[in-house]
PyMOL commands that place a pseudoatom at each C-alpha (Angstrom):
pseudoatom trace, name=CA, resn=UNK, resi=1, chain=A, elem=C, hetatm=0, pos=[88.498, 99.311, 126.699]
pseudoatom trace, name=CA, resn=UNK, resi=2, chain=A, elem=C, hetatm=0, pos=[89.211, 99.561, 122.808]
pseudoatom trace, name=CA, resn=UNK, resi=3, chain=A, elem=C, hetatm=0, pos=[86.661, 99.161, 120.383]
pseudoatom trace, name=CA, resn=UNK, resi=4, chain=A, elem=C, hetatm=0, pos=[87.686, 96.153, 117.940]
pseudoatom trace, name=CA, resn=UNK, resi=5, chain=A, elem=C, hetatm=0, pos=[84.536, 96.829, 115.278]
pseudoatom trace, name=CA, resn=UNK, resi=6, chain=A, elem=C, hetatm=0, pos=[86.246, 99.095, 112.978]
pseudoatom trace, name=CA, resn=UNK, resi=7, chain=A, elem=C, hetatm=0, pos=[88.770, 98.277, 109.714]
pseudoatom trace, name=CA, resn=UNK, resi=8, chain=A, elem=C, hetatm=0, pos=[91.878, 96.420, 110.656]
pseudoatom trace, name=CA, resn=UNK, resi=9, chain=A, elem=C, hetatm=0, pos=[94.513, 100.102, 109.627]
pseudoatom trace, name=CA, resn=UNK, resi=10, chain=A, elem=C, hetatm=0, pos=[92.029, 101.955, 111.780]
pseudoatom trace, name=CA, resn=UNK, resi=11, chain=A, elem=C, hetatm=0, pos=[92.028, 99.651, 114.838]
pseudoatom trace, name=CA, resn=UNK, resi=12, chain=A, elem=C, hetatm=0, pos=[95.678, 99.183, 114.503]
pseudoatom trace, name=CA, resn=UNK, resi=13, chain=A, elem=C, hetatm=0, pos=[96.910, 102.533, 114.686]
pseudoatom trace, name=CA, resn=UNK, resi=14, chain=A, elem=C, hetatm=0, pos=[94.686, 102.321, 117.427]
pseudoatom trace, name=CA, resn=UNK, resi=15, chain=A, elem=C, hetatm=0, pos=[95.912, 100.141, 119.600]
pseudoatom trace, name=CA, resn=UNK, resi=16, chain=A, elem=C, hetatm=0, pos=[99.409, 102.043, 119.562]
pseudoatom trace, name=CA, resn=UNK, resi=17, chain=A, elem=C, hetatm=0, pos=[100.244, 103.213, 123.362]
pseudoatom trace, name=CA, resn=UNK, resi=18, chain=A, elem=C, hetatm=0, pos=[97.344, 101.295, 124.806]
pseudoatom trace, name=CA, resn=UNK, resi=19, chain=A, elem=C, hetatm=0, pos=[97.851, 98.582, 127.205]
pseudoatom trace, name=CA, resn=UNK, resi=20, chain=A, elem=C, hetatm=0, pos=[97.921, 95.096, 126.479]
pseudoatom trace, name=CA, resn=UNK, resi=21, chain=A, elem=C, hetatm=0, pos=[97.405, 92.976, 129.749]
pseudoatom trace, name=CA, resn=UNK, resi=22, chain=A, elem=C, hetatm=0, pos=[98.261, 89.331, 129.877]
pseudoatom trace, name=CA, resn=UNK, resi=23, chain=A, elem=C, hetatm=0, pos=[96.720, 87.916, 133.455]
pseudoatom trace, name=CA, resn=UNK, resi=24, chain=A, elem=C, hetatm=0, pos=[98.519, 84.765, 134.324]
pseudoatom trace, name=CA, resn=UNK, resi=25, chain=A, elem=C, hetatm=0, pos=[99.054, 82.708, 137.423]
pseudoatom trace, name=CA, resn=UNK, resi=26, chain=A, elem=C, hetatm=0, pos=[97.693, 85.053, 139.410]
pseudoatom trace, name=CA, resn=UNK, resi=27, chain=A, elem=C, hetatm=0, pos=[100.292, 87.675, 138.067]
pseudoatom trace, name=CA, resn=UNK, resi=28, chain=A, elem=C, hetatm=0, pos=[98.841, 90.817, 135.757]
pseudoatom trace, name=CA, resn=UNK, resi=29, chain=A, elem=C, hetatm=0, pos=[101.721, 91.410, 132.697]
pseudoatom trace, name=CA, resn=UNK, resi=30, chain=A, elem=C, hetatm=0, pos=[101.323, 95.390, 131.111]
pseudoatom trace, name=CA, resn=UNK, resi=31, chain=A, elem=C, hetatm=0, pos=[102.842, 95.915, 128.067]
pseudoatom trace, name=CA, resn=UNK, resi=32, chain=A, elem=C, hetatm=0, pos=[102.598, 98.668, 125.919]
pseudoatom trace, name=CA, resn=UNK, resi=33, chain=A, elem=C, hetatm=0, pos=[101.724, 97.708, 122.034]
pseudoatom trace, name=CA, resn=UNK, resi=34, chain=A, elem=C, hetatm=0, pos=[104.068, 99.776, 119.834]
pseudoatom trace, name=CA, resn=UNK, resi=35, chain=A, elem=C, hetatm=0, pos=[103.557, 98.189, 116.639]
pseudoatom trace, name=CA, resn=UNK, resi=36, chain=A, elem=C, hetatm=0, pos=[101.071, 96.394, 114.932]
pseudoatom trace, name=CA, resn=UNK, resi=37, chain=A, elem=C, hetatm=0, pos=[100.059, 95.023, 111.257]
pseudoatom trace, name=CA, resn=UNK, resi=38, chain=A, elem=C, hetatm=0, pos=[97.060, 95.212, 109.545]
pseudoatom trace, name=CA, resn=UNK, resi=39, chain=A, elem=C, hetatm=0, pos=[95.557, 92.518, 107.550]
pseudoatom trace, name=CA, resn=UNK, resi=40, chain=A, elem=C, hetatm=0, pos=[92.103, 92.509, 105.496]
pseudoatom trace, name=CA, resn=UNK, resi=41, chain=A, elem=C, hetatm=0, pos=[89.952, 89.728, 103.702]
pseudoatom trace, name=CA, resn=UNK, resi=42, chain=A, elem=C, hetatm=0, pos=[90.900, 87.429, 100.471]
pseudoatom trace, name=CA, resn=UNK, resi=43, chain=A, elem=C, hetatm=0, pos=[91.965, 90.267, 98.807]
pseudoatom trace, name=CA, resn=UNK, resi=44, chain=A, elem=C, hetatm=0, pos=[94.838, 90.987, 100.788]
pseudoatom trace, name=CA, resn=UNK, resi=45, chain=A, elem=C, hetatm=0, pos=[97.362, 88.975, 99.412]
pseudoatom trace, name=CA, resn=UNK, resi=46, chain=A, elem=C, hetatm=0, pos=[98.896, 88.466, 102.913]
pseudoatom trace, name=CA, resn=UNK, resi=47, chain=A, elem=C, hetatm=0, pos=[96.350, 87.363, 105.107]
pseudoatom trace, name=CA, resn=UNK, resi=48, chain=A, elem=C, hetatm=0, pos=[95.265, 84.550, 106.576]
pseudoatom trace, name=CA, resn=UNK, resi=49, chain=A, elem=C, hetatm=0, pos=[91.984, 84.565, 105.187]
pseudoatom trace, name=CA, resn=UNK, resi=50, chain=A, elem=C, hetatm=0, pos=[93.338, 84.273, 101.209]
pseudoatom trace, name=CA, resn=UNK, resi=51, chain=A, elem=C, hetatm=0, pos=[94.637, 80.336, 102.886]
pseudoatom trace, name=CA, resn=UNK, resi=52, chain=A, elem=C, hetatm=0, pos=[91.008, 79.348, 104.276]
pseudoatom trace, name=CA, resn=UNK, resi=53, chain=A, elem=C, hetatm=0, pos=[90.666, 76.539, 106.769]
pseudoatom trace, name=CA, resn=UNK, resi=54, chain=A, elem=C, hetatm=0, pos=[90.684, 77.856, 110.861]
pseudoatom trace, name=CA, resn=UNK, resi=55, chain=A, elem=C, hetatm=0, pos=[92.541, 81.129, 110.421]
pseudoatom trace, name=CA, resn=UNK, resi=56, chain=A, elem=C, hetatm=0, pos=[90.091, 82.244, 107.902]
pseudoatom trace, name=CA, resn=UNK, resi=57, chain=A, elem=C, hetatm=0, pos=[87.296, 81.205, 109.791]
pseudoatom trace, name=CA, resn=UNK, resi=58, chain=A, elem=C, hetatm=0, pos=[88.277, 82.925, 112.622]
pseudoatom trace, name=CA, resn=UNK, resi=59, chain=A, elem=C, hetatm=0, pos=[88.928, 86.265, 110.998]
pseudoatom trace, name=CA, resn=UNK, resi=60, chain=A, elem=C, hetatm=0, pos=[85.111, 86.216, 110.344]
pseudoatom trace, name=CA, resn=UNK, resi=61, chain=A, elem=C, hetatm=0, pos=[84.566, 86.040, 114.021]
pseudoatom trace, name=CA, resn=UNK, resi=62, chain=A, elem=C, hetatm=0, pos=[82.935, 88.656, 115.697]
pseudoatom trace, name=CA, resn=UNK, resi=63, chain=A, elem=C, hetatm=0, pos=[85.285, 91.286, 116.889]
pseudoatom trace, name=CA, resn=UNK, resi=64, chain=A, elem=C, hetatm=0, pos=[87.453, 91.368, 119.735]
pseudoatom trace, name=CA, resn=UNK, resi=65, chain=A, elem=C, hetatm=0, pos=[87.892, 87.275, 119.851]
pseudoatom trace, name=CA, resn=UNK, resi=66, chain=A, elem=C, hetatm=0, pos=[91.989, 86.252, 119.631]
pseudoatom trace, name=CA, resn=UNK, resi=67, chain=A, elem=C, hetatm=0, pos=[93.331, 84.840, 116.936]
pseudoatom trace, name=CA, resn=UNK, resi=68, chain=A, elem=C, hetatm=0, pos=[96.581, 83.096, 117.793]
pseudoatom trace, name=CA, resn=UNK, resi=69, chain=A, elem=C, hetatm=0, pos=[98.994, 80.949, 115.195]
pseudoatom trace, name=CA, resn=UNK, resi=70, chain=A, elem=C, hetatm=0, pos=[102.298, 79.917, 114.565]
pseudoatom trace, name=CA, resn=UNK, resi=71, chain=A, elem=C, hetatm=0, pos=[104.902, 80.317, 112.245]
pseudoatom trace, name=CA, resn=UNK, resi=72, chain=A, elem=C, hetatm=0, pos=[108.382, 79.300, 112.271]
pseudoatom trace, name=CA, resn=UNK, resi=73, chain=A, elem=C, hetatm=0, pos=[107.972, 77.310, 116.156]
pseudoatom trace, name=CA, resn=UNK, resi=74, chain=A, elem=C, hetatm=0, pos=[106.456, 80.671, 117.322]
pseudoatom trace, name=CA, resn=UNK, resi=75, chain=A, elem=C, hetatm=0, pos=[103.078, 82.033, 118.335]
pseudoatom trace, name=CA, resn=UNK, resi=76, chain=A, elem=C, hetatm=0, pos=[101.474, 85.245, 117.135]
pseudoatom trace, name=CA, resn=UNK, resi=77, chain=A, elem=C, hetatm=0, pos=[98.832, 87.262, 118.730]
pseudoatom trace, name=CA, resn=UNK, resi=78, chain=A, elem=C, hetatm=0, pos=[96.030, 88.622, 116.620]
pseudoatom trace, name=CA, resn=UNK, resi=79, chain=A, elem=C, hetatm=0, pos=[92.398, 90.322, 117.277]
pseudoatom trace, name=CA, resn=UNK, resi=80, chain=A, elem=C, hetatm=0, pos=[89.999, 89.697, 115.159]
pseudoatom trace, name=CA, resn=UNK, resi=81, chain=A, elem=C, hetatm=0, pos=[88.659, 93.439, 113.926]
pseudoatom trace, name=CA, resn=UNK, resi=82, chain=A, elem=C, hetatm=0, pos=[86.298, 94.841, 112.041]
pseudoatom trace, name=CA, resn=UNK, resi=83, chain=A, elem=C, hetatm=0, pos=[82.211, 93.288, 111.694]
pseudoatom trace, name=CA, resn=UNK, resi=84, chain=A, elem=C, hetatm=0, pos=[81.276, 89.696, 112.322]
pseudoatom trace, name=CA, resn=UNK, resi=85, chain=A, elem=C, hetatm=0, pos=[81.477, 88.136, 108.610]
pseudoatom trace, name=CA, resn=UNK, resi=86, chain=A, elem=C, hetatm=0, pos=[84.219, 90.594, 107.678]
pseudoatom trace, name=CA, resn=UNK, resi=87, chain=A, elem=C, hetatm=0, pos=[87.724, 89.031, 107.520]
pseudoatom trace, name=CA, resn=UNK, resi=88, chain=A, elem=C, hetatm=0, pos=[90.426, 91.214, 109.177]
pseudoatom trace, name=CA, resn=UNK, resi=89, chain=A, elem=C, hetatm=0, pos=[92.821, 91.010, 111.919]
pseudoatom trace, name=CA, resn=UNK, resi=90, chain=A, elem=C, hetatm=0, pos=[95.202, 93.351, 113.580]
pseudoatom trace, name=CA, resn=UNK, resi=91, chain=A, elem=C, hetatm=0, pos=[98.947, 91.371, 114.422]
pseudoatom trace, name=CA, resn=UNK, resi=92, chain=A, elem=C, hetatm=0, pos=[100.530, 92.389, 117.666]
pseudoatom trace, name=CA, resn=UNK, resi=93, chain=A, elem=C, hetatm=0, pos=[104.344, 92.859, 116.249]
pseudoatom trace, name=CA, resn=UNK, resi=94, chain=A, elem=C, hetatm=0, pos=[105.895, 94.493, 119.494]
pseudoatom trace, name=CA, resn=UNK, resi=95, chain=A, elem=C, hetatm=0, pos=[105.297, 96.024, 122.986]
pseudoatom trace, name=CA, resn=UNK, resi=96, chain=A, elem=C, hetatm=0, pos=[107.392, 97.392, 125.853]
pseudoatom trace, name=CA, resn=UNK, resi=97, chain=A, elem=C, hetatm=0, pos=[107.143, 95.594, 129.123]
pseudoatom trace, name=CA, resn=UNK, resi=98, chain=A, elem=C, hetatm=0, pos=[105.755, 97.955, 131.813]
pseudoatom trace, name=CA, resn=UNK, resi=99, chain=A, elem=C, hetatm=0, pos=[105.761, 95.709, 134.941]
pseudoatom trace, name=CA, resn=UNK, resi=100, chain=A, elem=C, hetatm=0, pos=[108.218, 93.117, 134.152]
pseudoatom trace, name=CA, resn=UNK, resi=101, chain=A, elem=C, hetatm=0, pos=[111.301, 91.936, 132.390]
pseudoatom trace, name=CA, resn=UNK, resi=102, chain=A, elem=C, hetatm=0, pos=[111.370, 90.612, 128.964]
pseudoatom trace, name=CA, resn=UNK, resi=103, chain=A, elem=C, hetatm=0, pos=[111.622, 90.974, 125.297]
pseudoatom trace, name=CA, resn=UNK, resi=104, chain=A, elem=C, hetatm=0, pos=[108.565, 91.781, 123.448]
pseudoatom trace, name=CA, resn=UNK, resi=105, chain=A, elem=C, hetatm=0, pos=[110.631, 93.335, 120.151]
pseudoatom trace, name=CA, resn=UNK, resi=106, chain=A, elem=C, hetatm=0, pos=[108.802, 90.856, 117.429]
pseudoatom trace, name=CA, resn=UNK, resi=107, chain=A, elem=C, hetatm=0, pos=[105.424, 88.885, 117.089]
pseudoatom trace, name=CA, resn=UNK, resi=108, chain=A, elem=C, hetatm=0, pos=[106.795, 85.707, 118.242]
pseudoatom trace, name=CA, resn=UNK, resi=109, chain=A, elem=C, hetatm=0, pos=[108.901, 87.294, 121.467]
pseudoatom trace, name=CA, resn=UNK, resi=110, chain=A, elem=C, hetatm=0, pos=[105.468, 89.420, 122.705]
pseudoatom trace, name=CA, resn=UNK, resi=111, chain=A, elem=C, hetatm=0, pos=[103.611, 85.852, 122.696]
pseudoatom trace, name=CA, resn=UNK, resi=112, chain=A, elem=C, hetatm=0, pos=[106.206, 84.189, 124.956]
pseudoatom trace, name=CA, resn=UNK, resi=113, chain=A, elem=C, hetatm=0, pos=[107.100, 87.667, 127.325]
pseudoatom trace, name=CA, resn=UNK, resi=114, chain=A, elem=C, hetatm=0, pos=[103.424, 87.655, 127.741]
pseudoatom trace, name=CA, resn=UNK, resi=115, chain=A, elem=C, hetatm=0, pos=[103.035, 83.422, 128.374]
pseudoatom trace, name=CA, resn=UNK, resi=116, chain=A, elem=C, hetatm=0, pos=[100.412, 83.462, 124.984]
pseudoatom trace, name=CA, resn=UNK, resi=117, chain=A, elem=C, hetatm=0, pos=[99.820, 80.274, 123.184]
pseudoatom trace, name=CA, resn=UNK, resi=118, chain=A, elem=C, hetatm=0, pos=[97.399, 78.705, 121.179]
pseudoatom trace, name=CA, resn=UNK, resi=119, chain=A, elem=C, hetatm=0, pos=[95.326, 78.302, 124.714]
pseudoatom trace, name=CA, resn=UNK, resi=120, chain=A, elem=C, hetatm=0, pos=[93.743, 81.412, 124.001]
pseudoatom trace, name=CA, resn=UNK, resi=121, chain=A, elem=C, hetatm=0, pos=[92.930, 80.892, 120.249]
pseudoatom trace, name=CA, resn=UNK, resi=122, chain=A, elem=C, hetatm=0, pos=[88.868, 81.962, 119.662]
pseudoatom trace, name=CA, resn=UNK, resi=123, chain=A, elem=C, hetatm=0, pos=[88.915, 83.021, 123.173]
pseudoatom trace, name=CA, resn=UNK, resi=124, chain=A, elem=C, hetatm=0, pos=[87.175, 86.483, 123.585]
pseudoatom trace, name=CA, resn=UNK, resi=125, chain=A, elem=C, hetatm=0, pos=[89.225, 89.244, 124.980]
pseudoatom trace, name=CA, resn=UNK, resi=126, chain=A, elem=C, hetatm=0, pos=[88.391, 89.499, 128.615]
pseudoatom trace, name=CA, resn=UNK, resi=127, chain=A, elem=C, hetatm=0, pos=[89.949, 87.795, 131.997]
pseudoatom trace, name=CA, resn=UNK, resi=128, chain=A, elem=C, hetatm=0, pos=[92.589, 86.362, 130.786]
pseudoatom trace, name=CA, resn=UNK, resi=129, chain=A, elem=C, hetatm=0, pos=[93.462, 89.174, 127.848]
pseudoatom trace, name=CA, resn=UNK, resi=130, chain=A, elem=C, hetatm=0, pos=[92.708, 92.714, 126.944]
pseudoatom trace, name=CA, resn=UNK, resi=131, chain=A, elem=C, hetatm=0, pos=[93.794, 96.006, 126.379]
pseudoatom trace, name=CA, resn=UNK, resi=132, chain=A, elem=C, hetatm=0, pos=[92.665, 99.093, 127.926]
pseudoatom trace, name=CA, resn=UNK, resi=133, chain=A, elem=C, hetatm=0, pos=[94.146, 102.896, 127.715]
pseudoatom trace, name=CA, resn=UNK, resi=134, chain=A, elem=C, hetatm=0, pos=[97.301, 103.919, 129.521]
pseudoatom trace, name=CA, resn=UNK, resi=135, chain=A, elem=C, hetatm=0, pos=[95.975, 105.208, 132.901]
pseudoatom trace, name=CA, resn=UNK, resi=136, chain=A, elem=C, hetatm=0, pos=[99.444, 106.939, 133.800]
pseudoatom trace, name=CA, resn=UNK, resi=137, chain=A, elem=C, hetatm=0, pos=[100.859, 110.268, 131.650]
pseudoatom trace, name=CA, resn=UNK, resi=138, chain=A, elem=C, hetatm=0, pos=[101.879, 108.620, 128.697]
pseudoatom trace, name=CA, resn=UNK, resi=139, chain=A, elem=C, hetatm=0, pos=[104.211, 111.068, 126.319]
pseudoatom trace, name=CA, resn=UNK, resi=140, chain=A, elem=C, hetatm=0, pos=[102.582, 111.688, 123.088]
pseudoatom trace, name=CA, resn=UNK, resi=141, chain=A, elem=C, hetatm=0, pos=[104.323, 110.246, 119.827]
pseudoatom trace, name=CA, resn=UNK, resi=142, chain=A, elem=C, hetatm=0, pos=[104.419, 109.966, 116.294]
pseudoatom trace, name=CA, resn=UNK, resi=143, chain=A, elem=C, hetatm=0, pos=[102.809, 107.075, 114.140]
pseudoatom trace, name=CA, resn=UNK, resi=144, chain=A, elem=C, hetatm=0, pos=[105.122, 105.878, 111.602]
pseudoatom trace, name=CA, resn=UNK, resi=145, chain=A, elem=C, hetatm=0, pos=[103.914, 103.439, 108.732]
pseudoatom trace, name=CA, resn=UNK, resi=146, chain=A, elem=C, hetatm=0, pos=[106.037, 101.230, 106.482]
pseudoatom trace, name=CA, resn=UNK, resi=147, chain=A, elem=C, hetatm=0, pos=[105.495, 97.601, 104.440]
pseudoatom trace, name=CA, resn=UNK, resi=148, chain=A, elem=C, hetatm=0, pos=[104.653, 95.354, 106.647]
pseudoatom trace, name=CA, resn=UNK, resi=149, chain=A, elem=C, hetatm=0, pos=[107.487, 92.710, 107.347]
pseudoatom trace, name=CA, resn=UNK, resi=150, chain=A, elem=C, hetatm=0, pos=[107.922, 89.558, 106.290]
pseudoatom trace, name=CA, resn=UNK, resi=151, chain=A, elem=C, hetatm=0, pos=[105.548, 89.467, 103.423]
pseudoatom trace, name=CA, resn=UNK, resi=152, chain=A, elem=C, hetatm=0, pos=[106.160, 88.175, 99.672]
pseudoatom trace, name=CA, resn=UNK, resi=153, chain=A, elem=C, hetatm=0, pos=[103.420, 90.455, 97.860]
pseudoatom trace, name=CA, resn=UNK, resi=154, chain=A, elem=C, hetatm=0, pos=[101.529, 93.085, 99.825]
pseudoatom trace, name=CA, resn=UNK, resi=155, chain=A, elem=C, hetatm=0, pos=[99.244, 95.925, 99.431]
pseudoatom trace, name=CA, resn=UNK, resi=156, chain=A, elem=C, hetatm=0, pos=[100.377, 99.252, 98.016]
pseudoatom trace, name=CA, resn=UNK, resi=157, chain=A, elem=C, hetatm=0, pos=[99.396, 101.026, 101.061]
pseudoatom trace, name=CA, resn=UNK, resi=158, chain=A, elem=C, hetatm=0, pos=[101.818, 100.652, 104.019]
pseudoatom trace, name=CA, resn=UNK, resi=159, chain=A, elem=C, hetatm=0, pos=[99.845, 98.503, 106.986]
pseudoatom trace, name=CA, resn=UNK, resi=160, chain=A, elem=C, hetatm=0, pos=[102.556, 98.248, 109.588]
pseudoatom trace, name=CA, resn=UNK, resi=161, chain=A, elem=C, hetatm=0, pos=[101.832, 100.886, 112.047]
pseudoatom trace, name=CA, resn=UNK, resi=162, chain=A, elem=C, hetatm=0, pos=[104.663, 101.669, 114.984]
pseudoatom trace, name=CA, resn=UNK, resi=163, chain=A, elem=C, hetatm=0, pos=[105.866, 104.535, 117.537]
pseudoatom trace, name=CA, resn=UNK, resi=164, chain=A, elem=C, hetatm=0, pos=[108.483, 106.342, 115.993]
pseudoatom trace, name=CA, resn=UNK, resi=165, chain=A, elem=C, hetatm=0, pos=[111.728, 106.562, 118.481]
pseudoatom trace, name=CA, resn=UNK, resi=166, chain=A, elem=C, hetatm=0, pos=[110.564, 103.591, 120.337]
pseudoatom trace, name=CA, resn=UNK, resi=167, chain=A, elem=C, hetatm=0, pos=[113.101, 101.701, 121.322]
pseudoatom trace, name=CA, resn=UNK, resi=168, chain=A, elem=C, hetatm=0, pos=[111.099, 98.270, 121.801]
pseudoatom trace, name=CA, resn=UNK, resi=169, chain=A, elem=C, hetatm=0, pos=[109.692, 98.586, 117.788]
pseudoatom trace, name=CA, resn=UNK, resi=170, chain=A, elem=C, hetatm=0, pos=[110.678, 95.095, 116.473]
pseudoatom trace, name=CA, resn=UNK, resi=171, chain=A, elem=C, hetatm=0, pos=[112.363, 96.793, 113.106]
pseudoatom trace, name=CA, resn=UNK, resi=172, chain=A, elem=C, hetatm=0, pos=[113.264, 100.407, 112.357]
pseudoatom trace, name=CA, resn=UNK, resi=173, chain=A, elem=C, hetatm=0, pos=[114.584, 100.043, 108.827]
pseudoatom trace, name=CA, resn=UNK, resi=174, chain=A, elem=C, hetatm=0, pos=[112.735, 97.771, 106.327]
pseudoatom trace, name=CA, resn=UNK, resi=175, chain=A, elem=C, hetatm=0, pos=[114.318, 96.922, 103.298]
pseudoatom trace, name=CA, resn=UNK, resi=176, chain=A, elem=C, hetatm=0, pos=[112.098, 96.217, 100.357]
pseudoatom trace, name=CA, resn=UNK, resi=177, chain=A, elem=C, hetatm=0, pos=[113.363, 93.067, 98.541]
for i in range(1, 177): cmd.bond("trace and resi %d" % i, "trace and resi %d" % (i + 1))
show_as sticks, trace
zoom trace
């Protein structure tokens, strides 16, 4: 298992090369997470806890519950992170199938490789979702950091956390606009 009660950067360079499992209709989906985001309370200008309402309520959940939302007709896949009554979340940007076929490169393609919806919104990670530690001999790699994508104004230190070389990371070269 991974321990979710820790700082969002921390748990999400974390999660890198650990195994996210989706179970679903009696099928277990293993994908590896190769890059995540990291997002903090109010005073992160990009996360979901500056907007209030649902998303900010459940970032204060304890940790380990899922935090799923969309954005532009897609769902994303968030845990929550840190303490209970600390906003922060750790985004789920890309992973490599292991056991099937599909294309996990971007938040909104790992929710619908893995079948992830809003079903599992405030849902604690357990049956039906969790990640656990590569049992087989996993190579060891490089953690890369850049801006995180997609956001307007963000934090001066880099959050986006990925494998470096991996060929299922969602974006290799960001552009700052």
């Amino acid at each position: 298992m991974v321990s979710f009660d820790a700082p969002a950067d921390i748990v999400a360079r974390e999660l890198l090369g650990k195994i996210l499992v989706r179970v679903h209709e009696g099928k277990q989906l293993h994908a590896k997470i190769v890059e995540t985001e990291a997002y903090f309370d109010e005073k992160d200008p990009a996360s979901r806890a500056c907007q209030g309402g649902d998303l900010r309520k459940t970032m204060l959940m304890e940790p380990g519950v899922i935090l799923v939302y969309g954005v532009h007709n897609n769902w994303l896949l968030n845990f929550v992170v840190d303490k209970s009554g600390i906003a922060g979340a750790v985004l789920i940007r890309a992973v490599e199938p292991l056991n099937f076929f599909g294309n996990g490169k971007g938040p909104g393609l790992v929710c619908r490789c893995l079948a992830i919806d809003k079903k599992l919104h405030q849902k604690k990670v357990g049956e039906q979702l969790f990640v656990t530690v590569n049992t087989q001999r996993s190579e060891p790699f490089i953690v890369e950091r850049s801006a995180r994508i997609g956001v307007r104004t963000d934090l001066l230190t880099p959050m986006r956390f990925y494998i470096k070389g991996n060929k299922w990371v969602s974006k290799t070269k960001v552009v700052k606009s």
